[in-house]
Each structure stands twice: as structure tokens, then as C-alpha cells.
C-alpha positions as CSV (number, residue, x, y, z in Angstrom):
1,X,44.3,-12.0,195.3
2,X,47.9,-12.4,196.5
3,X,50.5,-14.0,194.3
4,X,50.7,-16.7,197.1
5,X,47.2,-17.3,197.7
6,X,47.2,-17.8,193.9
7,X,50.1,-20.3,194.2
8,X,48.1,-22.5,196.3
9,X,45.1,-22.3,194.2
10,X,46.7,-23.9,191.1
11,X,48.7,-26.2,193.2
12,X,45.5,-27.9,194.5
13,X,43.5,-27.4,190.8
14,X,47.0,-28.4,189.9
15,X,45.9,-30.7,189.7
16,X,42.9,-32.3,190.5
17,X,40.6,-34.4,189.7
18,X,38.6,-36.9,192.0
19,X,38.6,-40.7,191.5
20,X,35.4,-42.1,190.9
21,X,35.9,-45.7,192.4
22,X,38.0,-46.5,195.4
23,X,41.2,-46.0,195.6
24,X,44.0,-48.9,195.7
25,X,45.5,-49.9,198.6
26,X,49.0,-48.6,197.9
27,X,48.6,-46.8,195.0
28,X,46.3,-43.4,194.4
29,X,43.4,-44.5,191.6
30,X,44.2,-41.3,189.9
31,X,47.0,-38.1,190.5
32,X,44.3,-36.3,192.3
33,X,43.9,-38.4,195.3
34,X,48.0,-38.1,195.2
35,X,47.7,-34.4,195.4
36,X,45.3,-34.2,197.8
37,X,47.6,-36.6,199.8
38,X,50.6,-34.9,199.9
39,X,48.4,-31.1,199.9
40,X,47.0,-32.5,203.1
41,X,50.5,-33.7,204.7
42,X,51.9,-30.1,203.5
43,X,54.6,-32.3,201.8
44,X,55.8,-30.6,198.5
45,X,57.8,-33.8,197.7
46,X,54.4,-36.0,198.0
47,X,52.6,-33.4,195.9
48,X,55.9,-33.0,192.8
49,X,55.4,-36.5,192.7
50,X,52.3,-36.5,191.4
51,X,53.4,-35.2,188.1
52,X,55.3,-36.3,185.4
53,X,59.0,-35.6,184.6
54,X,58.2,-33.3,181.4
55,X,54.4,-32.0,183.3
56,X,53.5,-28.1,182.6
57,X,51.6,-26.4,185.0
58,X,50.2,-23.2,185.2
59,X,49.8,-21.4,188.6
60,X,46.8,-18.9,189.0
61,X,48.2,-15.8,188.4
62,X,51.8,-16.9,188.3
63,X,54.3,-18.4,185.8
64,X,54.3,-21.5,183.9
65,X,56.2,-24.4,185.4
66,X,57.8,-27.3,183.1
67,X,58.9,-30.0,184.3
68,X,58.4,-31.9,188.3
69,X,61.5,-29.9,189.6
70,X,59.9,-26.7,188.7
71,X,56.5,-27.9,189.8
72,X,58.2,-28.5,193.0
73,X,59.7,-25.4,194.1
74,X,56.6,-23.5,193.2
75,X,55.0,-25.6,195.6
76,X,57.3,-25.7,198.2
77,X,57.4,-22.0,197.7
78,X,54.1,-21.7,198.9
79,X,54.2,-24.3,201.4
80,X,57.0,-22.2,202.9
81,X,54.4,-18.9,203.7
82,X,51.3,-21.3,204.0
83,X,50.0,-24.6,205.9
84,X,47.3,-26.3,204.3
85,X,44.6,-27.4,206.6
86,X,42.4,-28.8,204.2
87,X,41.6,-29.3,200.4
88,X,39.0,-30.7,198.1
89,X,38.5,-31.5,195.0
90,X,34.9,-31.5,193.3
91,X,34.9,-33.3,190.1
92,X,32.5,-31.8,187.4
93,X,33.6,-33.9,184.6
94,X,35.8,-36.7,183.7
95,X,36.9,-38.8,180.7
96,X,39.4,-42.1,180.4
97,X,40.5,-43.4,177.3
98,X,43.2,-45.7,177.4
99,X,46.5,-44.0,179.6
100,X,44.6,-40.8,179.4
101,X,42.4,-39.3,181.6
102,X,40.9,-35.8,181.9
103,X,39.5,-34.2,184.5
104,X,37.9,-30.5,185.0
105,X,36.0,-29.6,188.2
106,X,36.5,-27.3,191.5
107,X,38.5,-26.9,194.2
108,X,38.7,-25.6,198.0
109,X,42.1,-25.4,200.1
110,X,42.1,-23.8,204.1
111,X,45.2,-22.3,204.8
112,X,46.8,-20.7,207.9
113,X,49.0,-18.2,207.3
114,X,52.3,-18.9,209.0
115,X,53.2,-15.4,210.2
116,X,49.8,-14.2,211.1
117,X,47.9,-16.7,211.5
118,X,45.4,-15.9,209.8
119,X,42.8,-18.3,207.8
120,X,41.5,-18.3,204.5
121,X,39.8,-20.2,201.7
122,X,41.2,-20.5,197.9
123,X,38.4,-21.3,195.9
124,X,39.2,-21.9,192.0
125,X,38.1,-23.9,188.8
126,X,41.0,-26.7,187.2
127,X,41.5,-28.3,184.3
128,X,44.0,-31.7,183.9
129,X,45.3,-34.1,181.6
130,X,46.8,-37.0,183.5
131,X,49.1,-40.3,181.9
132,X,49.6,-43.5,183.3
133,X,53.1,-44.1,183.1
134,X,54.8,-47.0,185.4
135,X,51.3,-48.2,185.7
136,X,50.6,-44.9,188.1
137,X,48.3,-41.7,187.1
138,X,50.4,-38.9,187.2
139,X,49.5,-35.3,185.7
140,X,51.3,-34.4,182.5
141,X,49.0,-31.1,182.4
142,X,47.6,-29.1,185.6
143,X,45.5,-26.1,184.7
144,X,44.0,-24.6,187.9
145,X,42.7,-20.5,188.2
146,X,41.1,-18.6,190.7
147,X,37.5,-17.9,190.5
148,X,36.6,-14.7,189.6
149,X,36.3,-11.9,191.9
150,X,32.2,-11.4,192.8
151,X,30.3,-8.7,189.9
152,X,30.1,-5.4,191.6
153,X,26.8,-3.6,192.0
């Protein structure tokens, strides 16, 4: 898989985790309806914002990121090559205890390719810790990888 292709992959695990109830009027219940947001608007400012000032993320196949700044230009990186057309998050598991919340599941993002055109599907697994801090969910840690290629036979 291309080093892009495994940018987006951890940007939408990157987080991600479904809420389970509805979501607020004006605020996202947890980060993953956040990142979905601002993955949907193709809006790397919208997505950065969904993690904390001091959040670690690890893009599939690419470098760590500390820190929201750093979180941002990966994403904008990628949002610079790619638009996204969809994504989606398939919660597997999920656990709140207190300002804590965990969350580990699937995801799917459609891109376009900007210079060919061309459409694909990132499929992947993610793993995140998220903290409420200023009474909003935001991810201190966003795990996402790329599933693995098929078994040959």
C-alpha cells in the first residue's frame, strides 16, 4: 500500500470510534463523530481539532506524530494528494470510565485521487484512547493500521 493511502488509513482509525447514543446538538458525543466530521468536509483543521494538545498518533505505515500540530500536517499532507468521499467507522468495542473512553473497531474511507482520479477504498483496524477535557472528547491516543494484505494461495 502507498505511504499515502496509509496516511489516510490511520487518519480515519485515527481515530475512531462511534458514539453509541446521539450526538449533542453542538458538540460531537465522542472525537469520532468529530473526525468523521471534519474527514467528510476534507478539513484538516476540523479533523486536528479533534485531538488533544500533547495526542500521539501513529499513521499506518508512517511515523509517529506528537502533539495536534503534528497530527495536523500529516493530515493535511494527505488531504493535499487525496479527497475523501466517504468514511466510516465500525465500532467493535468500547469502554467509558470516568473522562476516559476507549474504543477499538474498523474503518472504511473512499478517496479520489486528485491527479488521476482514480477511486479507492482504505480499509483498516484502530485502536483509541480519548479524554474529556473542556467538557469535549478529544483523542489523546489514535492507533489506526491497515488490514492485512489477503493470504496467498
Amino acid at each position: 500500500m502507498q505511504a499515502s493511502n496509509r496516511l489516510c488509513a490511520a487518519l480515519l482509525t485515527c481515530g475512531l470510534a462511534l458514539a453509541t447514543g446521539p450526538a449533542l446538538a453542538a458538540e460531537p458525543a465522542f472525537a469520532a463523530d468529530c473526525f468523521l466530521a471534519g474527514m467528510k468536509a476534507n478539513n484538516a483543521d476540523a479533523v486536528a481539532a479533534c485531538y488533544a494538545e500533547d495526542a500521539v498518533m501513529w499513521f499506518p505505515g508512517g511515523p509517529m506524530a506528537k502533539g495536534r500540530a503534528a497530527i495536523h500536517d500529516g493530515f493535511a499532507g494527505y488531504m493535499a494528494a487525496m479527497t475523501v468521499k466517504d468514511a466510516a467507522l465500525t465500532t467493535i468495542g468500547e469502554e467509558t470510565l470516568g473522562n476516559t473512553h476507549v474504543a477499538w473497531g474498523t474503518y472504511a474511507i473512499t478517496l479520489v485521487d486528485k491527479k488521476t482520479g482514480a477511486e479507492t477504498v482504505e480499509r483498516g483496524r484502530y485502536t483509541d484512547v480519548q479524554k474529556k477535557i473542556g467538557g469535549r472528547w478529544q483523542y489523546i491516543v489514535d492507533h489506526p493500521s491497515d488490514d492485512p494484505a489477503p493470504v496467498a494461495k
